[in-house]
MIKOL-263331 format. One line per field, with one value per residue (C-alpha): x, y, z; residue in three letters. Coordinates in nm, 4 decimals, padded with zeros to 6 digits. Example, Ala and Ser with C-alpha at 12.3 -4.5 7.8 and 13.67 -1.06 7.14 Angstrom:
residues 2
c1: 01.2300,01.3670
c2: -00.4500,-00.1060
c3: 00.7800,00.7140
r: ALA,SER
This chain:
residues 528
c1: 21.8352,21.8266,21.9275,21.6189,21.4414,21.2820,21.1166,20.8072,20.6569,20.4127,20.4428,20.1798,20.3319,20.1860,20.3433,20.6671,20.9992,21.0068,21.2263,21.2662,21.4165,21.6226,21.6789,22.0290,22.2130,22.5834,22.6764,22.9473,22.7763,22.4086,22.3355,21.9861,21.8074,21.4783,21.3109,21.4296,21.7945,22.0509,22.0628,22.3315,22.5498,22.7468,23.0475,23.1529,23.2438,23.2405,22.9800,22.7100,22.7672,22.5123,22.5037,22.1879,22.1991,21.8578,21.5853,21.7036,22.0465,22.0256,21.7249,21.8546,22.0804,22.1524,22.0527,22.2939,22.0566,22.0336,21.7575,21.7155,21.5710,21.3667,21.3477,21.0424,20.8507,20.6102,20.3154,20.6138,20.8147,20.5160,20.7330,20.9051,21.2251,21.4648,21.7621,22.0272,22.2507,22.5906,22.7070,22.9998,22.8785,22.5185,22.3529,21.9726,21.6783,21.4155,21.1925,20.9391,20.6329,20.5759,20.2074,20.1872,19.8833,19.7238,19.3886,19.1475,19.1661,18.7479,18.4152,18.1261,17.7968,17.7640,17.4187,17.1524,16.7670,16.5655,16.2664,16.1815,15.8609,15.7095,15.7143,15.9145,16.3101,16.5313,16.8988,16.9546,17.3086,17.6546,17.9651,18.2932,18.6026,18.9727,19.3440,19.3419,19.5621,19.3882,19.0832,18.8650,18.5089,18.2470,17.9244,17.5846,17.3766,17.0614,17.0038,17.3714,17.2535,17.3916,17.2305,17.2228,17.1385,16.8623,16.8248,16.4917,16.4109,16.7571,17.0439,17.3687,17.6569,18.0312,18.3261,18.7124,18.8996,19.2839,19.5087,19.7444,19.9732,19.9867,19.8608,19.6047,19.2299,18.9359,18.5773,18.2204,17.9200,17.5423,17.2539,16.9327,16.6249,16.2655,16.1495,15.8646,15.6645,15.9128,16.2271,16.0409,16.2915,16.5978,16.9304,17.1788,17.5057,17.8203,18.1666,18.4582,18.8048,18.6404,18.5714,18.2084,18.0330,17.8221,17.4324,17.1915,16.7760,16.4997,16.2005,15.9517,15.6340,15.3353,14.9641,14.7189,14.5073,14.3020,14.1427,13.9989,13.7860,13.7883,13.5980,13.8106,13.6519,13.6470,13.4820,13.1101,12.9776,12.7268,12.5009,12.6146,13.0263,13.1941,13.2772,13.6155,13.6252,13.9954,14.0411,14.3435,14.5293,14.8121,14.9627,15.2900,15.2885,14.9517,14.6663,14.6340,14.2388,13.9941,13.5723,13.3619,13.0017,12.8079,12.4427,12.4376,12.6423,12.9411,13.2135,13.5837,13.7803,14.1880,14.5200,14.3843,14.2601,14.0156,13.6885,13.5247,13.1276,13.0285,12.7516,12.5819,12.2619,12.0779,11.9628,12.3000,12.3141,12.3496,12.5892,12.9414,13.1617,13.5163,13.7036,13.9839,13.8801,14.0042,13.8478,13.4992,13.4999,13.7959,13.5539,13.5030,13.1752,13.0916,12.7565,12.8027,12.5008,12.4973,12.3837,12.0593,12.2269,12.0397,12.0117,11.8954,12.2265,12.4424,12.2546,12.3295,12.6682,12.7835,12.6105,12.7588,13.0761,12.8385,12.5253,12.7347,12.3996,12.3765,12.5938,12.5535,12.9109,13.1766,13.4965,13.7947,14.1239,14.0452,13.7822,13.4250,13.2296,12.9066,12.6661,12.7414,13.0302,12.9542,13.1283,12.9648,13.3063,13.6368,13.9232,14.2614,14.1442,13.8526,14.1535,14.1728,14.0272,13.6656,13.4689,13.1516,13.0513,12.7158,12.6252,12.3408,12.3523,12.7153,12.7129,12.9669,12.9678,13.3045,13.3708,13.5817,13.7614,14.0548,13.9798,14.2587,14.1951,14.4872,14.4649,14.7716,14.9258,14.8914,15.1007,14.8801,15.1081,15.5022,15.6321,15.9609,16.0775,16.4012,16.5627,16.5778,16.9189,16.9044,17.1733,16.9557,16.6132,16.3342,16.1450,15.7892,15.6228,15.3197,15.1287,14.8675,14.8476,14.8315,15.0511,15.3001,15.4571,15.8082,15.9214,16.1968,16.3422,16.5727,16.8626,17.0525,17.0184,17.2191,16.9435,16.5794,16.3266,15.9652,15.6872,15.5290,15.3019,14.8923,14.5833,14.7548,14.9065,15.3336,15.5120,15.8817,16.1077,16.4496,16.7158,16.9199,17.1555,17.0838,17.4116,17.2117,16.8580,16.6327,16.3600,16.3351,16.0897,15.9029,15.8235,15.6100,15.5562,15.3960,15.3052,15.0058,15.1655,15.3105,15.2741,15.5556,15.4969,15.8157,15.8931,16.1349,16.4163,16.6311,16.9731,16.9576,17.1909,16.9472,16.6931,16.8720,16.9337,16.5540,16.4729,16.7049,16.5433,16.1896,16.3351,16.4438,16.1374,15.9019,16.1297,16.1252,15.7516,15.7465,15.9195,15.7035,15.3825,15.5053,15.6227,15.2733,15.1611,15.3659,15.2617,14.9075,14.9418,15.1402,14.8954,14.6229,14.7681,14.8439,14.5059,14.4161,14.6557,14.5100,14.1490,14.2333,14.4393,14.1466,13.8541,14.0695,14.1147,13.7360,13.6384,13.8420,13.7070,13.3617,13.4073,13.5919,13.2752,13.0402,12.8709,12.7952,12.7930,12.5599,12.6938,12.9956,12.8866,12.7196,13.0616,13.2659,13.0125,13.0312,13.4468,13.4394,13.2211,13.4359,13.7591,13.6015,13.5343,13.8666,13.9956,13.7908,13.8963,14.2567,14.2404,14.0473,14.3165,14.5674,14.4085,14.4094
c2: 06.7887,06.8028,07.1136,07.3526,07.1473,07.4508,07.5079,07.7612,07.7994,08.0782,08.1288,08.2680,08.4478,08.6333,09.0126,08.8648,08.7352,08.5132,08.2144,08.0629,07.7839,07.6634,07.3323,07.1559,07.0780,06.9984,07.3590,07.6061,07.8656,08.0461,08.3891,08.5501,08.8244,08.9850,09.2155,09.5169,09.4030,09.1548,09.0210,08.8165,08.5680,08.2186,08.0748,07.6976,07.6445,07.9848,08.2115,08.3895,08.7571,09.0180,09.2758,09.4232,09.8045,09.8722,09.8074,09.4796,09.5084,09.4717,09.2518,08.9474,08.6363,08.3070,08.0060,07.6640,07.4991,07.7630,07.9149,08.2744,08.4579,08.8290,08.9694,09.2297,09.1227,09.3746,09.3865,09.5120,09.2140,09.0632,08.9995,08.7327,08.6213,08.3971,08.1638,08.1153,07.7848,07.7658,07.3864,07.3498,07.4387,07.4679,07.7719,07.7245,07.9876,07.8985,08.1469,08.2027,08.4313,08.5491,08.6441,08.8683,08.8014,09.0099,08.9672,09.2077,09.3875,09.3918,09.3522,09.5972,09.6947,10.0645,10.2968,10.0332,10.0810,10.2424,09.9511,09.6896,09.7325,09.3860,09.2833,09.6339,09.5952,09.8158,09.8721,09.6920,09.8084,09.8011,09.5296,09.6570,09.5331,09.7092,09.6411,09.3403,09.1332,09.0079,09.1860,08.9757,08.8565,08.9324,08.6913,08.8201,08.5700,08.5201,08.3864,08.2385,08.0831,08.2691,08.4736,08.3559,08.6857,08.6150,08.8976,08.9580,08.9335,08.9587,09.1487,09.1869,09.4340,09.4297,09.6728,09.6550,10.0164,10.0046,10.1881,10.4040,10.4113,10.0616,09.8538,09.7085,09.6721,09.7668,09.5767,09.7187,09.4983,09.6497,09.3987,09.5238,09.3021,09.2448,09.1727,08.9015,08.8584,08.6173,08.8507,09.0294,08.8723,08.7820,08.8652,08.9806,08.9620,08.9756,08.8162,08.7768,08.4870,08.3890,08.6936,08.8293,09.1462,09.2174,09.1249,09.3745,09.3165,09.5468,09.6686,09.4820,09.6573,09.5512,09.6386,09.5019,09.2036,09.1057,09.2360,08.9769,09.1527,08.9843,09.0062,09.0595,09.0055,08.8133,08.5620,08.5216,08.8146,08.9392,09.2101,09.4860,09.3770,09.5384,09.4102,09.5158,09.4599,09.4581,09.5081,09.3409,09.4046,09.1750,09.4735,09.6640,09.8514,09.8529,10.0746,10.2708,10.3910,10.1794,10.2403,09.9907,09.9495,09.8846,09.7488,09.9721,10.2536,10.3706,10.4847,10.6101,10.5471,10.6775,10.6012,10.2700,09.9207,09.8513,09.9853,09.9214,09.8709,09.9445,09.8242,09.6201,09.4702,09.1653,09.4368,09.4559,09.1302,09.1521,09.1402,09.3721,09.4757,09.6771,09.8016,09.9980,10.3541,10.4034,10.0790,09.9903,09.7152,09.4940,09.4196,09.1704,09.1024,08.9049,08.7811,08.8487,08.6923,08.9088,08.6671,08.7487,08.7171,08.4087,08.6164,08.3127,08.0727,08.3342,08.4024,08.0796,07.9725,08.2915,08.0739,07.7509,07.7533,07.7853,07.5782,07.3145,07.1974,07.3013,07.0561,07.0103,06.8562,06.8117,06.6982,06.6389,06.6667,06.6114,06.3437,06.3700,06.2479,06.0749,06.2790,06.5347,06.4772,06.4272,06.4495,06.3116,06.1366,06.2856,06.0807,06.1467,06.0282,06.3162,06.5502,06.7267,07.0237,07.0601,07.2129,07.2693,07.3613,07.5097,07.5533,07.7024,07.6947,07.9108,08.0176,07.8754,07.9420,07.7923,07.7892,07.5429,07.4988,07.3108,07.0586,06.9549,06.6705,06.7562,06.4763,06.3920,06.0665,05.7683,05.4118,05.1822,04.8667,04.7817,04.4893,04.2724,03.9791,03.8039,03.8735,03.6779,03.5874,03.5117,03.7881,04.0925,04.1649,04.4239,04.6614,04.8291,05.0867,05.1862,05.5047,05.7322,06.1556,06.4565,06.6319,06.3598,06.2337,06.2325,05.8437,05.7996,05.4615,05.4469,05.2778,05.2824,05.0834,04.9561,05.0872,05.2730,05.2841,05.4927,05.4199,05.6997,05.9158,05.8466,05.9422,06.0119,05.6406,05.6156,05.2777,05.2987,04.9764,04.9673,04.6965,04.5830,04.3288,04.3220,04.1576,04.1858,04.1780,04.5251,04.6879,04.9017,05.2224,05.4081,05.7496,05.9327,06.2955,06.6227,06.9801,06.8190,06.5562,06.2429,05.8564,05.5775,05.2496,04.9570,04.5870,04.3738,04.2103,03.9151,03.8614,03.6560,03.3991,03.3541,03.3095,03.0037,02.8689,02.8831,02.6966,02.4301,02.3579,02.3724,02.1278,01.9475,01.9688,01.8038,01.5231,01.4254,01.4564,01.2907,00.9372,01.0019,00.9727,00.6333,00.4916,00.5301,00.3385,00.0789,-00.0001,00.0394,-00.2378,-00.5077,-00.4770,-00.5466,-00.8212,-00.9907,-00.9295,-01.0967,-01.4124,-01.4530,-01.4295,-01.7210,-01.9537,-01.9050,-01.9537,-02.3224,-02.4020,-02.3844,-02.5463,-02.8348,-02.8752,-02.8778,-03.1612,-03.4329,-03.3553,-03.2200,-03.0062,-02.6430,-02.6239,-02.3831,-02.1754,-02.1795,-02.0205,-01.7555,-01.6367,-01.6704,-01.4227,-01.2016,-01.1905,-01.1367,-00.8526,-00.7353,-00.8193,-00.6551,-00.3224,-00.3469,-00.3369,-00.0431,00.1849,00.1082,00.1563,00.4942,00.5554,00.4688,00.7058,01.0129
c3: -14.2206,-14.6177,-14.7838,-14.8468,-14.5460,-14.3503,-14.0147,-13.9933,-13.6433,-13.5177,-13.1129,-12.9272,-12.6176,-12.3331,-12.2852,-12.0621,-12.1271,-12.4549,-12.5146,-12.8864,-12.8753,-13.2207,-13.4267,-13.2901,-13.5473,-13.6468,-13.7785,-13.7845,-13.6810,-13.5291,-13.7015,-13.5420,-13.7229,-13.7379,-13.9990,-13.8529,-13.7958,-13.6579,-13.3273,-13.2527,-13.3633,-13.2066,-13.4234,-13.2814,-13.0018,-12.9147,-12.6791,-12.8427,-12.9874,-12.9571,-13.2865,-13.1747,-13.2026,-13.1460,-12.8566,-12.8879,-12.7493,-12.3988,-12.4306,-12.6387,-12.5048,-12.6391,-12.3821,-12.3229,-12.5256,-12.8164,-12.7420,-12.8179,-12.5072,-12.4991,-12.2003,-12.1327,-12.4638,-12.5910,-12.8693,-13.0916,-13.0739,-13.2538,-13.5702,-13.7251,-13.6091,-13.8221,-13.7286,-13.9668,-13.9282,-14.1509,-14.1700,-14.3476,-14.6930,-14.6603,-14.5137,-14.3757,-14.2735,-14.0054,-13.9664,-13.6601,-13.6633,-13.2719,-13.1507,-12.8553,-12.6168,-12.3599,-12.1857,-12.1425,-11.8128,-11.7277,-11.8558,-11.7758,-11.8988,-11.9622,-12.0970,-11.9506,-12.0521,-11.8171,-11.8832,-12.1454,-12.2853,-12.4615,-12.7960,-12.8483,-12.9362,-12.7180,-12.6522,-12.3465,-12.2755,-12.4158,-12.3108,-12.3338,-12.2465,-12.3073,-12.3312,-12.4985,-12.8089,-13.0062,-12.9837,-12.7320,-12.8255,-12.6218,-12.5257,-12.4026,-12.1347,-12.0389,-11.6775,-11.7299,-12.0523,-12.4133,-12.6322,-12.9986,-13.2700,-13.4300,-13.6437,-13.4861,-13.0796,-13.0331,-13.2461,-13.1499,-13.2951,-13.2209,-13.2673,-13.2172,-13.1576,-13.1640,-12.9611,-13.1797,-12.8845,-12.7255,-12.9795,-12.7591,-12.8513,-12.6480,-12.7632,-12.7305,-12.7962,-12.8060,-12.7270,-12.8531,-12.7541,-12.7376,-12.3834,-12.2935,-11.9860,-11.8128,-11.8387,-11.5668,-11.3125,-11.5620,-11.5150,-11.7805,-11.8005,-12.0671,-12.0937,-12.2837,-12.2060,-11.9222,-11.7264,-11.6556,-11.6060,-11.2948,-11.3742,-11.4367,-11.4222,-11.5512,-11.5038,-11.7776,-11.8382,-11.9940,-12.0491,-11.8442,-11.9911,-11.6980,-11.3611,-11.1155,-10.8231,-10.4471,-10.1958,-09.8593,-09.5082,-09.1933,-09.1391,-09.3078,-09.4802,-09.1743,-09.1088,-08.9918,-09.0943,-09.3117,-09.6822,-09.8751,-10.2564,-10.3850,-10.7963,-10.9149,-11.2600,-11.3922,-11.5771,-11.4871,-11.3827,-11.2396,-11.3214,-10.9985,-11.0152,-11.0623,-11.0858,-10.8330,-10.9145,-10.5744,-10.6247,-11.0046,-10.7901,-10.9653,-10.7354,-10.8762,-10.6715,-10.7178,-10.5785,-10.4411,-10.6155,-10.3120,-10.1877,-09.8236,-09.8255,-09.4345,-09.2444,-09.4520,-09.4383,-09.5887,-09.8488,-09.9629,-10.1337,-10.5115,-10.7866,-10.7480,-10.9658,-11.0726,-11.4160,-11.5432,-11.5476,-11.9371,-12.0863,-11.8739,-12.1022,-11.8910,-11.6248,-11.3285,-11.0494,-10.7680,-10.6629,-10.2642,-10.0263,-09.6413,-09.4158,-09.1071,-08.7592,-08.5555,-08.1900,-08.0471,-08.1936,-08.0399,-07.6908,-07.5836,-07.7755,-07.5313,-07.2402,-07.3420,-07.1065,-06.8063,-06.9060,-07.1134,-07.2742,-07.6624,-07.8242,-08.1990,-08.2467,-07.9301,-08.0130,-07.7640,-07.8624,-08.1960,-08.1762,-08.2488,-07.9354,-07.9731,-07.7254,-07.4717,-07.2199,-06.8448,-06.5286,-06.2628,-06.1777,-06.3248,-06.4028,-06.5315,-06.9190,-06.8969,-06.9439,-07.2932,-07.4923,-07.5757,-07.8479,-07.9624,-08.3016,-08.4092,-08.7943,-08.9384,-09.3053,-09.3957,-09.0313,-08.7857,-08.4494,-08.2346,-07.8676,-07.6608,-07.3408,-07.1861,-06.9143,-06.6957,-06.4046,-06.1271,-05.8167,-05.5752,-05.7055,-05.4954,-05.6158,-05.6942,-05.7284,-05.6036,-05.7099,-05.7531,-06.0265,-06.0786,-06.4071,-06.7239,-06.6827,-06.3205,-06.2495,-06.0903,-05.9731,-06.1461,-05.9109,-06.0634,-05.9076,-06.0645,-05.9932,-06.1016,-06.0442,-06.2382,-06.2552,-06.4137,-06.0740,-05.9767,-05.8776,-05.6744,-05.5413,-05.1849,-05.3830,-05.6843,-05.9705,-06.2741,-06.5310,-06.5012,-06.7403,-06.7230,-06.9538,-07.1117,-06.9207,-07.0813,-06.8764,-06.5430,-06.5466,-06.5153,-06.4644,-06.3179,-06.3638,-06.1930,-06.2044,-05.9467,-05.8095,-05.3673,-05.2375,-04.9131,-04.7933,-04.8747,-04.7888,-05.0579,-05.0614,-05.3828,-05.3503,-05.6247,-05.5809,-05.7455,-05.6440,-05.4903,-05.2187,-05.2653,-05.2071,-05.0394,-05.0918,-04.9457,-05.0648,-04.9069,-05.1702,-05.0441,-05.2263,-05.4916,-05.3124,-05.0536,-05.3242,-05.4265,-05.0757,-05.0511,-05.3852,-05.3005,-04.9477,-05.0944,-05.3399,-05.0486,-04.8290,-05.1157,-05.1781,-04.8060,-04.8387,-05.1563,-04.9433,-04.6726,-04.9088,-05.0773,-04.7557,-04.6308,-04.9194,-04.9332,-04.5785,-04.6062,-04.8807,-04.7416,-04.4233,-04.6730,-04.7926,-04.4203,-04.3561,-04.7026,-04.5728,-04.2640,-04.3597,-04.6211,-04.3722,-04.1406,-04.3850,-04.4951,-04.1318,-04.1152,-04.3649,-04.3074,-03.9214,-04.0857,-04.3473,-04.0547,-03.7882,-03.9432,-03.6994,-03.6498,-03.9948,-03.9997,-03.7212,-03.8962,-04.1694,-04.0574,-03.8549,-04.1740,-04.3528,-04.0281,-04.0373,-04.4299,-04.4004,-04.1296,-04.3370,-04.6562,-04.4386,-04.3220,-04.6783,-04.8058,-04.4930,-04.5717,-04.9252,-04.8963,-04.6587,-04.9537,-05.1943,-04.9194
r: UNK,UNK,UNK,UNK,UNK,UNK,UNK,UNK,UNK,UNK,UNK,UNK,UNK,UNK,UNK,UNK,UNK,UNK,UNK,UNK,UNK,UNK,UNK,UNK,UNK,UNK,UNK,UNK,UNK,UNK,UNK,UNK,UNK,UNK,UNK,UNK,UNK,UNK,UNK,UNK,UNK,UNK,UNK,UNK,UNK,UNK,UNK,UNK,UNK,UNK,UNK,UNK,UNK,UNK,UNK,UNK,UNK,UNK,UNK,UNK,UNK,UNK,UNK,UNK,UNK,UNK,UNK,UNK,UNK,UNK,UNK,UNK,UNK,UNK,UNK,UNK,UNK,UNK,UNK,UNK,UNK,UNK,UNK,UNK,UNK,UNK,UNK,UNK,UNK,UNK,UNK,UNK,UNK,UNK,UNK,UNK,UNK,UNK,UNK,UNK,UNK,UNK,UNK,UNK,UNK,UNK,UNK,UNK,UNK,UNK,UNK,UNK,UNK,UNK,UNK,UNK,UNK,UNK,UNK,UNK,UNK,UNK,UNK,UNK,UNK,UNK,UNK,UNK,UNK,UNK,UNK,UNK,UNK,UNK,UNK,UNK,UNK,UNK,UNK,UNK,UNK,UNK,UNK,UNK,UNK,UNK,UNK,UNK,UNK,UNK,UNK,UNK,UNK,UNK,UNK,UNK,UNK,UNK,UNK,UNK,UNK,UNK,UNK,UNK,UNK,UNK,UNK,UNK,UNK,UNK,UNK,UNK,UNK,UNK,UNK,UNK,UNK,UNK,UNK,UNK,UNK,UNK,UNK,UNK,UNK,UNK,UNK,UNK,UNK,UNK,UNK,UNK,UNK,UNK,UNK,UNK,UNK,UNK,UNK,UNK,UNK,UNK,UNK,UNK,UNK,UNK,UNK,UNK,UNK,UNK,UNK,UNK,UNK,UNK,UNK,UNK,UNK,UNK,UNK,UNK,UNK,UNK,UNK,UNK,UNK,UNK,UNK,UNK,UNK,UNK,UNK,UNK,UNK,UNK,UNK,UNK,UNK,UNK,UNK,UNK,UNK,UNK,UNK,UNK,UNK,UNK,UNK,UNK,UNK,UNK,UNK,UNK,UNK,UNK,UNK,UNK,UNK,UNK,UNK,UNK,UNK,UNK,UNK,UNK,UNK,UNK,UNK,UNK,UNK,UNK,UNK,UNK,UNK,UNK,UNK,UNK,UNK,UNK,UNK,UNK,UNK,UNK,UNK,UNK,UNK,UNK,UNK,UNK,UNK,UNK,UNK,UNK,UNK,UNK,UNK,UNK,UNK,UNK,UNK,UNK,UNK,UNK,UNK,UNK,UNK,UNK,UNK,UNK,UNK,UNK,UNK,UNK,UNK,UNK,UNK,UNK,UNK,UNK,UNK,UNK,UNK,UNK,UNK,UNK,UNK,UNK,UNK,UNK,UNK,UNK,UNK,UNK,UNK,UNK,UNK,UNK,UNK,UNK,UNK,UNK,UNK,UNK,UNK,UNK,UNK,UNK,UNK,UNK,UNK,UNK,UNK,UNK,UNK,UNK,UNK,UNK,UNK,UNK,UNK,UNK,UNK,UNK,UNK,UNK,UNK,UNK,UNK,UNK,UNK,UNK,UNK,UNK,UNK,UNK,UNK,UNK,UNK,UNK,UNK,UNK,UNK,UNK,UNK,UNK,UNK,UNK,UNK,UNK,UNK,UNK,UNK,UNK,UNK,UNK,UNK,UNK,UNK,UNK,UNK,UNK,UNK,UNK,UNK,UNK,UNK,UNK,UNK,UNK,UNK,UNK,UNK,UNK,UNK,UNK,UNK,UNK,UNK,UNK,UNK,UNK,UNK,UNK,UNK,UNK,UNK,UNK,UNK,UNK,UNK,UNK,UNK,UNK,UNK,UNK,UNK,UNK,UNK,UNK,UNK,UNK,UNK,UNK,UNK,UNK,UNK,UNK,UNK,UNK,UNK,UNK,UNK,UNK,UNK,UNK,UNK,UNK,UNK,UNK,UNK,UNK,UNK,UNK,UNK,UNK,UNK,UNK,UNK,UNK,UNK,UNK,UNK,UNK,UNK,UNK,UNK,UNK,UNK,UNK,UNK,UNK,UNK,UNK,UNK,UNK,UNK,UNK,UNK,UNK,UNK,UNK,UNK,UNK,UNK,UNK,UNK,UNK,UNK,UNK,UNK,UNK,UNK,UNK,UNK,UNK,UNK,UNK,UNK,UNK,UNK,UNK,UNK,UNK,UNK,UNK,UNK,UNK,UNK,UNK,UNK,UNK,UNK,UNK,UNK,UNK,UNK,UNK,UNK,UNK
C-alpha cells in the first residue's frame, strides 16, 4: 500500500477468545502493541516473539495467517490495539479499536401496582435487566404490542448503573401509566436484545356508571311464585349493597345485589325498582305484571294423558297436526312423540308423550332378478316390524345392502352368483318373533338353456302357423279352379242344346253359394 495509507477498524467481540486478523503485506517485520504495552513481535521469516510482560503474556499468539489471537478476552481488553509493519524503509501503523459485548443475563419486573385506577397515572412496575456491555435498552409492551412515551398516558424513564468491579451495566426502566377500561384483562410485559419478562395483569378499577335491575324467575310470573329482582352495577369493583323499592317499599338490602319477593299475588303487580345506596339518583325499575292461575286450564291439561281430548295445538315429532290424532288402527308410521300446547294469553301450558307401535315383523315380499350385467342374481326380501328386524338369508353373498329403516318398513338386497339350483330362505327376526319366507334360484346357466329353448319352441310354432296358411290358401284357390272349369263346362253344354237352361241355373247359384261359404269358413279359418 502507499506510504501514510492506514487501516482503522473497530471490532465488536463477544467476552471469548478474540482473533485480529492483520493486512499481508511484503514487510520485514510485524511489531504488535497496545496502549498499555508491547505484545509481540515476528521478524521475516522467523516465528512470532511474545514481549508481553503483563496480563497479556500468556494470553497473546500470532496465527499462520498473521492474525493476532487473545485468548479469555475480557471488558478490559476493550482497547485499541495497533499493528506495526516495517517494509524495507517504510514503517506503517494500523490501528484497531476492540468492543467487548455481553448480553444481559434476565429481564424481570420488580415493585408492581397493587391496582390501576382510570384516568389516574400510576407506577406500574419497574424492568430491569443486569450484566450487560453496552448497557442494554429496555422496551415496555402492551398485549405483545410496544409502548410509545407519550409524555402523558404513558411515561417512561430509564437508568444505566455501572459496575465499579466488572465493568458491566445493569438497566432499570419505570413505566408509569394511566389505565382505561379495556386494560382490565391486558397483559404487560418488558424486554430488552430479545429476551422477555414474564407478563403481569392488574386489577383495573373504576366507578360505577350504570345499574340495570332484572327480574329472575321461572317460568311466567304466577300467583303464588316467587319473584327475584337482581341489581347489577358495571363498576369494579362492584358496589356490594344496594336499596330495592317494592311497590313504594324501600328495603336495604347488604352484602347481596338481589332481593326475593315471595308469594305473590295479582296485587303485586306494579312498578319495581333498585339504586346504589350512596347516590339514589343511579336508579333502575321494572314494570312486572303477576298473572291469575286458570284452575280450569290446568285441571284438565293434568287429565290430558288419560282423556286425550283438549287439543289446542298437537304436534308430532316436530310437526303441527291438523286436528286431534286417532287410533282406532295403529300402524308403524303412528310412532313418534306427541304434544299438546295450551296458551292463554302469556300462559303456556306443555305436556306430551312418546308413542311407540311394537308388532312382530312378518316379510311381506321375496323376490329374485338377474343382474345388469348378466353375471349374478339379486335377492329382496322386504319386511315390516318394530322393533327394526334382523334379516338373515341361508347363503352367502358377494355384497348386501339394507335400505334405511322408515315407519317399520326395511328392504334387504343380496347378490349372488348360484353355480347350482337354490332354494334360498329369508329370515327376519326381533325380540317379538320372527318371519321365513323361501324362493327357488336356478343357475344362471340353466337360465340360458331355458331362453334358448323358448327361443326355440316359438320358432317351431312360428313354421307351424305359416304352414297352416299357406295351405289353407292354395286349397282356396283349387276350389276357386274347379268352380270356374265347372261353371265353363256348363255353360258351354247349355249354348249347343239348349235345354235345362233354367235348371241349370238355378244349380250353378246353389254350388256358388256353397263355394262362396266354403271360402269364408276357410278364410276365417286363415285369420284364427
Amino acid at each position: 500500500r502507499p506510504q501514510g495509507d492506514f487501516i482503522f477498524c473497530i471490532l465488536y467481540v463477544y467476552m471469548s477468545s478474540l482473533h485480529l486478523q492483520w493486512v499481508h503485506v511484503l514487510f520485514n517485520g510485524f511489531y504488535t502493541k497496545t496502549d498499555d504495552g508491547d505484545l509481540l513481535t515476528q521478524l521475516k521469516d522467523q516465528d512470532a516473539s511474545v514481549i508481553a510482560t503483563d496480563k497479556y503474556k500468556d494470553r497473546v499468539s500470532m496465527a499462520e495467517n498473521s492474525s493476532l489471537l487473545i485468548a479469555a478476552a475480557t471488558l478490559k481488553d476493550e482497547k485499541t490495539f495497533t499493528c506495526m509493519v516495517v517494509a524495507g524503509a517504510d514503517i506503517s501503523e494500523y490501528p484497531v479499536k476492540l468492543l467487548i459485548h455481553k448480553a444481559p443475563t434476565g429481564v424481570e419486573i420488580t415493585a408492581l401496582a397493587t391496582e390501576l385506577e382510570i384516568g389516574k397515572p400510576t407506577q406500574l412496575g419497574q424492568c430491569s435487566t443486569s450484566d450487560a456491555n453496552p448497557a442494554a435498552s429496555i422496551t415496555w409492551f402492551k398485549n405483545k404490542k410496544p409502548l410509545v412515551a407519550d409524555g402523558k398516558g404513558i411515561i417512561i424513564s430509564s437508568k444505566v448503573k455501572v459496575d465499579e468491579v466488572t465493568g458491566l451495566t445493569t438497566t432499570s426502566s419505570i413505566l408509569q401509566y394511566t389505565a382505561e377500561k379495556g386494560d382490565t384483562a391486558a397483559l404487560f410485559t418488558c424486554g430488552a436484545l430479545n429476551t422477555l419478562s414474564s407478563p403481569v395483569s392488574f386489577t383495573v378499577t373504576y366507578p360505577t356508571e350504570r345499574i340495570s335491575l332484572h327480574v329472575i324467575s321461572k317460568g311466567p310470573l304466577m300467583e303464588g311464585s316467587n319473584v327475584t329482582l337482581k341489581c347489577k352495577a358495571d363498576g369494579n369493583p362492584p358496589p356490594t349493597s344496594f336499596n330495592f323499592h317494592i311497590l313504594g317499599k324501600l328495603v336495604k338490602v347488604e352484602n347481596s345485589d338481589s332481593y326475593t319477593v315471595t308469594d305473590v299475588t295479582r296485587e303485586s303487580t306494579g312498578e319495581y325498582k333498585c339504586s346504589i345506596i350512596d347516590n339514589a339518583k343511579m336508579e333502575d325499575s321494572k314494570n312486572i305484571t303477576i298473572n291469575c292461575k286458570s284452575l280450569f286450564i290446568y285441571r284438565y291439561l293434568d287429565q290430558w294423558f288419560k282423556l286425550l281430548i283438549i287439543f289446542v295445538h298437537s304436534f308430532q315429532d316436530n310437526g303441527k297436526l291438523d286436528s286431534r290424532p286417532t287410533f282406532d288402527k295403529l300402524t308403524y308410521s303412528d310412532s313418534g312423540k306427541y304434544e299438546v300446547v295450551v296458551t292463554m294469553g302469556p300462559l303456556v301450558k306443555k305436556a306430551s308423550f312418546e308413542l311407540v307401535v311394537e308388532g312382530v315383523p312378518v316379510i311381506r315380499r321375496v323376490a329374485k332378478r338377474r343382474g345388469e350385467d348378466g353375471q349374478h342374481k339379486v335377492l329382496t326380501c322386504e319386511a315390516e316390524g318394530s322393533p327394526k328386524p334382523t334379516v338373515a338369508w341361508s347363503v352367502n353373498g358377494t355384497s348386501a345392502d339394507e335400505s334405511p329403516y322408515v315407519n317399520g318398513k326395511i328392504t334387504h338386497k343380496l347378490t349372488i352368483v348360484p353355480t347350482v339350483n337354490l332354494t334360498v330362505v329369508c329370515t327376519v327376526s326381533n325380540e317379538l318373533g320372527q318371519d321365513t319366507r323361501t324362493i327357488n334360484v336356478s343357475t344362471l346357466f340353466e337360465e340360458v338353456r331355458m331362453d334358448k329353448q323358448d327361443s326355440s319352441d316359438e320358432g317351431d310354432t312360428t313354421k307351424l302357423v305359416v304352414g297352416v296358411i299357406v295351405g289353407l290358401l292354395l286349397a282356396t284357390v283349387v276350389v276357386g279352379l274347379a268352380y270356374w272349369l265347372y261353371m265353363k263346362k256348363s255353360k258351354q253344354g247349355s249354348w249347343k242344346t239348349g235345354e235345362k237352361e233354367d235348371g241349370s241355373t238355378e244349380e250353378s247359384k246353389k254350388l256358388e253359394e256353397k263355394i262362396e261359404e266354403k271360402l269364408e269358413e276357410n278364410s276365417q279359418k286363415v285369420e284364427v
